[in-house]
N, C-alpha and C positions, 0 to 999 in steps of 0.2 A: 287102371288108375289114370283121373285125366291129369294132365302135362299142366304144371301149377306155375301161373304167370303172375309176378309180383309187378306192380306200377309202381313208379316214384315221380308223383306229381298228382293231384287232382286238377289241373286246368282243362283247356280244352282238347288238347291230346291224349294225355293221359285218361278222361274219361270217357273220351274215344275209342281209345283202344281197347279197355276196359268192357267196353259195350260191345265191340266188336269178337272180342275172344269169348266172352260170355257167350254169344249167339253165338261161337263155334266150338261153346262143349269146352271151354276148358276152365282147370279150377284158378277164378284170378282173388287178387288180392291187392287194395290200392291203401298205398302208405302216403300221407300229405305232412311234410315237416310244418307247415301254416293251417290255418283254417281251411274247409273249404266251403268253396262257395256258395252259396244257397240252390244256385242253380244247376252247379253240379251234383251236388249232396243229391239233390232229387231225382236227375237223373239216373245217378247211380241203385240208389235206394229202390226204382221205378224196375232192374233188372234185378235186384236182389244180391247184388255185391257187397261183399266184407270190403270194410273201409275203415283206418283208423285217419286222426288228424291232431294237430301240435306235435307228434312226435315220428320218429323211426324204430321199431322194434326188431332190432335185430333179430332176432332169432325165427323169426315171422317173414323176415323178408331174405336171409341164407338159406333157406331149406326150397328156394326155387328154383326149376327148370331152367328160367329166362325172367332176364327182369327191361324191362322196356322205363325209360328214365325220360321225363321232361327235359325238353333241352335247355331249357333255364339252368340245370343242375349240372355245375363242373363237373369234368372224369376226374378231377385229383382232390374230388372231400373224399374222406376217410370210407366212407361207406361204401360206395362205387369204386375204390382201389379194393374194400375187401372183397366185393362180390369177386372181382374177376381171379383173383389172389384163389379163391375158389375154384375159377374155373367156369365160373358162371356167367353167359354169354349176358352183355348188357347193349339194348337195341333201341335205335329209334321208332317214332308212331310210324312213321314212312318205311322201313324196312320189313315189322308186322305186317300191317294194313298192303301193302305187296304180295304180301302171300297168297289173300283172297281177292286179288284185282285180277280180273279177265279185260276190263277195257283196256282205252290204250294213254298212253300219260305222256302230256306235255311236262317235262322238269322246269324251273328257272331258278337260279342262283344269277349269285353276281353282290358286290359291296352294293350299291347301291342299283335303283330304279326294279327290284323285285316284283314288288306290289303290283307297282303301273301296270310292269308288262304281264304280271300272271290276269291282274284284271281286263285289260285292253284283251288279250287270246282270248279269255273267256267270254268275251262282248263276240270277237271275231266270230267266233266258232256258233254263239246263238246267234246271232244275225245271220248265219247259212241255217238255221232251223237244226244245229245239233245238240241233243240233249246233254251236257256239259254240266259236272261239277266242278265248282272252283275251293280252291282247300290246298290245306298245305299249314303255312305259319300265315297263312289270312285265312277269313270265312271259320264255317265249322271246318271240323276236322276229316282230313281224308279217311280216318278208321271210322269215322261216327257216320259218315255216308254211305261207306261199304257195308256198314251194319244197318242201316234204316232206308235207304234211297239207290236206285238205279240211274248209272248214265252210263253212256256209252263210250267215255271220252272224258279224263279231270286232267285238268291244268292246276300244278302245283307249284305254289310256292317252297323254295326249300332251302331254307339255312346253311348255312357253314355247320350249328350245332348238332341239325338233323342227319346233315353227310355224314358227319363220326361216328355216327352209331349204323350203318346202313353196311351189309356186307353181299347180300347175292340179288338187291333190288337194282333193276336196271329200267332207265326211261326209253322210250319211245325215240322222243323227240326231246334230247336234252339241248338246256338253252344256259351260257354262262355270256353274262351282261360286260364283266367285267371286275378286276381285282384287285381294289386299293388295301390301304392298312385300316384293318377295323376288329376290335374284338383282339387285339394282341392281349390283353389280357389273360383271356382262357387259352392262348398258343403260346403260354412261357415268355412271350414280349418277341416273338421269333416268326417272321413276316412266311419263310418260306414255310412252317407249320401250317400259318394259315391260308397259304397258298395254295397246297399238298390239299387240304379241305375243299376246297371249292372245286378242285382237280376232278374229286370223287363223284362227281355231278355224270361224269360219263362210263363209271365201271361199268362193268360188264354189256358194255353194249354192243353188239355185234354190225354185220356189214349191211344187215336190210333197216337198222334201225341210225338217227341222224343224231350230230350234234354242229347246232348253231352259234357261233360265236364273234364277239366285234375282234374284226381284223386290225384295228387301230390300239387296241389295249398293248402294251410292249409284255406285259407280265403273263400273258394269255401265249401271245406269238413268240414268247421266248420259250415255253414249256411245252409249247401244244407239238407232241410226234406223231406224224404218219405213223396210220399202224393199216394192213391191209387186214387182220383181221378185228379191226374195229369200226367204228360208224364213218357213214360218208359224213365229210367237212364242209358245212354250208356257214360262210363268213358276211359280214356285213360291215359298211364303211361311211365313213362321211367324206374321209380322204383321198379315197382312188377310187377308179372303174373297174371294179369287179366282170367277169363271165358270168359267176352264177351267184344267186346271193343275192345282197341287196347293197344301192349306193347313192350315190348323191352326182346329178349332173350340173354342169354348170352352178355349183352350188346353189340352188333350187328346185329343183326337179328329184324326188325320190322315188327309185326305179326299183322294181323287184322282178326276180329271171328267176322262176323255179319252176321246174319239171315243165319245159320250153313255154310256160306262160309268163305274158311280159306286165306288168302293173307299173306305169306310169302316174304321179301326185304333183303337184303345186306344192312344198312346203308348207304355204298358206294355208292350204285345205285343212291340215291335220288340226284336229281341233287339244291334241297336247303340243306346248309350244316350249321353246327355248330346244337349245342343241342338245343337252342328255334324253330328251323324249323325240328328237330324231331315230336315236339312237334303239329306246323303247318303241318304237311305230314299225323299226326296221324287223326285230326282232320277232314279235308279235305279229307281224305280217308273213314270215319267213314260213313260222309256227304253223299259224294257218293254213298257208300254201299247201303244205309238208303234208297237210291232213284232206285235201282233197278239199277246201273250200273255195269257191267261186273270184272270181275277181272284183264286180262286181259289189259281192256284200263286204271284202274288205275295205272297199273304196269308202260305201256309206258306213261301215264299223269304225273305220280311222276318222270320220266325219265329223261326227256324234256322239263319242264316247267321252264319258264325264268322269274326270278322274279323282282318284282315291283321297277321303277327306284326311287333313293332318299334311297334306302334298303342297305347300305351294296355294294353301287353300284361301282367298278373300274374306276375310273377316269383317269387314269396315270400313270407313271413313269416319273420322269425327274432326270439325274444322278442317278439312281438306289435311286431316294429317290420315294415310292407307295404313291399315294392319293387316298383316297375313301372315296364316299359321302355318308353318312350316316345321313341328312339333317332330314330324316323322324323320325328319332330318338328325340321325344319333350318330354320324362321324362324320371325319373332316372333307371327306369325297363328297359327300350330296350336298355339304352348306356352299362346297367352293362352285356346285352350278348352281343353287340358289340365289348366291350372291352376283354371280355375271347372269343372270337375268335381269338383273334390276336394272332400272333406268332414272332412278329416282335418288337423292339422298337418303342414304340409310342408317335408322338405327336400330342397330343391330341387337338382339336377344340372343344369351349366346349361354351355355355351360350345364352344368349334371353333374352326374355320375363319370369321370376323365374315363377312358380306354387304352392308356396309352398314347393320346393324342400327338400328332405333330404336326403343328399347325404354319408349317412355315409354307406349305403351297397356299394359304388365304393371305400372308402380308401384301401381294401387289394387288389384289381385288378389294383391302382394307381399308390400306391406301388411297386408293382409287375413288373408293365409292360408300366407306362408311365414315360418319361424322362425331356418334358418339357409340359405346359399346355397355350396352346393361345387361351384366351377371346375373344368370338366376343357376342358382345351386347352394349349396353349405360348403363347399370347398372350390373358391374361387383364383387361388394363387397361378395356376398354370396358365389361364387365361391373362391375369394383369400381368404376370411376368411378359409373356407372348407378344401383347400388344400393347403395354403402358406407353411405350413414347410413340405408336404410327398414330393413334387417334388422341383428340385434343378432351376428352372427358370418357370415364369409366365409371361406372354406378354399380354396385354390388346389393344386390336385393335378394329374398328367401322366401317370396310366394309370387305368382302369376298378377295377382291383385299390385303389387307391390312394384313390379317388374312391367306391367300396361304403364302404371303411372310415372313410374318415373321415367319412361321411355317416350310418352306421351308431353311431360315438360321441357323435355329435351329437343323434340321435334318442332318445325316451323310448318305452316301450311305449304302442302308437295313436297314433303319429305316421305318418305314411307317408313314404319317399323315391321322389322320382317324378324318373327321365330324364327329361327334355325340353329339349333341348338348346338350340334354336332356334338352331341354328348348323348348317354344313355340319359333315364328321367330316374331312375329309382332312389336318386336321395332324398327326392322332395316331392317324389308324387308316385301312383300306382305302376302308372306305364306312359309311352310317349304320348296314348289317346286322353289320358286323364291330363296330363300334363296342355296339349291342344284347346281339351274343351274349356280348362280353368280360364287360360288366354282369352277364349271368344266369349267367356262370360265377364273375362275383369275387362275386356273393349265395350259388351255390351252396358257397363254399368258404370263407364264413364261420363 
């Protein structure tokens, strides 16, 4: 009898996985509390998978094997304490889709700069001519390529949400960016839970396989143990001179020393800019290295590589007032390098879905360099509390339309309005990308 695998999520994992267990013979079963979406429905339907949608049918979905859960979906709703209450093992797509991986796997976690750096590896890595998927929580899904496509080598992106659920899947070359407060929500409000999460980036990795990480995080270098029988420790810095690893000389010069090859840069060169994409360039080059690629093609990969929309992205000018969407920015660590990038007076877009937020590392960058501050969300209080008296105007708005405009009468010519939310998007829009493109179309139709 085949081994009956229930999904909880139709997105892009979840029908991933689904696609993938199916090509390996097993009886699956995908449950979606929402609709789904058209283009999953198809693909699903396209392997011949039972699928229900608006609902969870218990009984349907306790009589499994293994149940594999969207990371969207808390471990403490009712449903997911019963499975396990059962005894019934609940898995990430990345823990699955490990099972049937013979390549070999770049990890990255980290609070924030994920994206950048799993895209920049994956730029690295085909500019030496390696055949490369990129997947994880960007691109398609790492189950849905192990089930339709070949590579030799995937560079994954991977959540805090996906580490929870992962128990004998170990990377290659695991990469942890770095570990602010983000998502205390689903960690009971309890920083070292989500700490303990991001940690999981390096289980079971042994002594021929790596984990890279910034030497300058204090919450990485406070937890990180020598262990001899676990991966060698390859660090990376903007702060010191590292041996091996990667750093920063004369504050300009970024140096990379791995397996006795030396990679010398101009900071200037790197075509991602501002100090946390030092940080991604170090990383992503480390990566590289690690994998046997050229000096060389990382020099012209770090050159040329166009990074991920929703980042920091140019949206505009209208009367010399700049808009750039920064949408992908959902906690207080990515907006506070957003905001020391800027060189311009800014007004700031700011708010969502709260996470727990503690916004008191953005008062001196507020200060500093914002002049007025427009709310877009439904629940605005944590924010005017936070910053009512450092900024001298506050506008509270409830659409992107709403939020260009009034951000737009607020500015003077050379002033910039920059997204960055530091919030999730889901009270007032699908996801952070819906949330982005609404911005570039209410700039476009000013």
């Amino acid at each position: 009898m085949s081994k009956r695998l229930v999904i909880l999520g139709a997105g892009e994992s979840g029908t991933g996985t689904a696609i993938l267990a199916c090509t390996k013979g097993l009886d699956v079963f995908v449950s979606d509390l929402q609709p789904i979406k058209p283009q999953y429905k198809a693909a699903l339907a396209k392997y011949g998978i039972h699928t229900e949608e608006g609902r969870h049918t218990q009984h349907l979905i306790v009589n499994a094997d293994e149940v594999m859960k969207s990371p969207g979906i808390p471990d403490n709703v009712p449903l997911v304490k019963a499975l396990r209450e059962k005894g019934i093992p609940v898995i990430s797509e990345i823990e699955f889709a490990g099972r049937y991986c013979n390549a070999k796997t770049v990890c990255i976690t980290g609070s924030n700069g994920k994206t950048t750096t799993t895209l920049l590896t994956g730029h690295l890595l085909q500019k030496a001519g390696m055949n490369v998927g990129v997947a994880g929580n960007v691109g398609s899904s790492f189950a849905w390529q192990l089930a339709e496509e070949q590579h030799d080598v995937y560079v994954l992106e991977i959540s805090s949400f996906q580490l929870d659920g992962m128990t004998n899947f170990r990377a290659d070359v695991a990469v942890l960016l770095n570990i602010t407060p983000d998502h205390l929500d689903r960690y009971e409000n309890n920083f070292d839970n989500y700490r303990a999460s991001k940690f999981r980036i390096m289980q079971n990795q042994t002594p021929d396989q790596y984990f890279v990480y910034c030497a300058d995080d204090p919450v990485i270098t406070a937890n990180l143990k020598e262990n001899s029988k676990g991966p060698a420790l390859i660090p990376f810095s903007t702060k010191r001179i590292l041996n091996e690893g990667a750093w920063l000389e004369n504050k300009e010069k970024m140096k990379i020393n791995i397996k006795s090859e030396e990679i010398t840069m101009d900071i200037l060169e790197l075509s991602l800019k501002g100090r946390h994409n030092i940080y991604n360039s170090m990383a992503g080059s480390i990566a590289a290295r690690l994998l046997d690629i050229r000096k060389d093609a990382i020099r012209e990969g770090l050159c040329d590589f166009v990074n991920v929309e929703h980042r920091l992205e140019p949206a505009g000018y209208v009367r010399g007032v700049e808009f750039i969407n920064d949408s992908k920015a959902t906690n207080v660590n990515s907006t506070w390098y957003a905001l020391e990038t800027m060189t311009k007076p800014v007004i700031w877009v700011v708010g969502g879905q709260d996470k727990g937020n503690d916004y008191s590392s953005l008062m001196e960058l507020v200060q500093k360099k914002v002049k007025a501050i427009v709310c877009l969300g439904k629940d605005n209080r944590a924010i005017v509390r936070a910053f009512g008296q450092k900024v001298a105007s506050i506008y509270e708005t409830r659409s992107a339309a709403d939020a260009v405009k009034a951000a737009y009468l607020a500015a003077s010519p050379g002033d910039v309005v920059l997204l960055s939310p530091a919030c999730a998007s889901f009270d007032l829009f699908e996801n952070f990308e819906d949330r982005g493109n609404q911005f570039k179309k209410a700039v476009l139709n000013l």
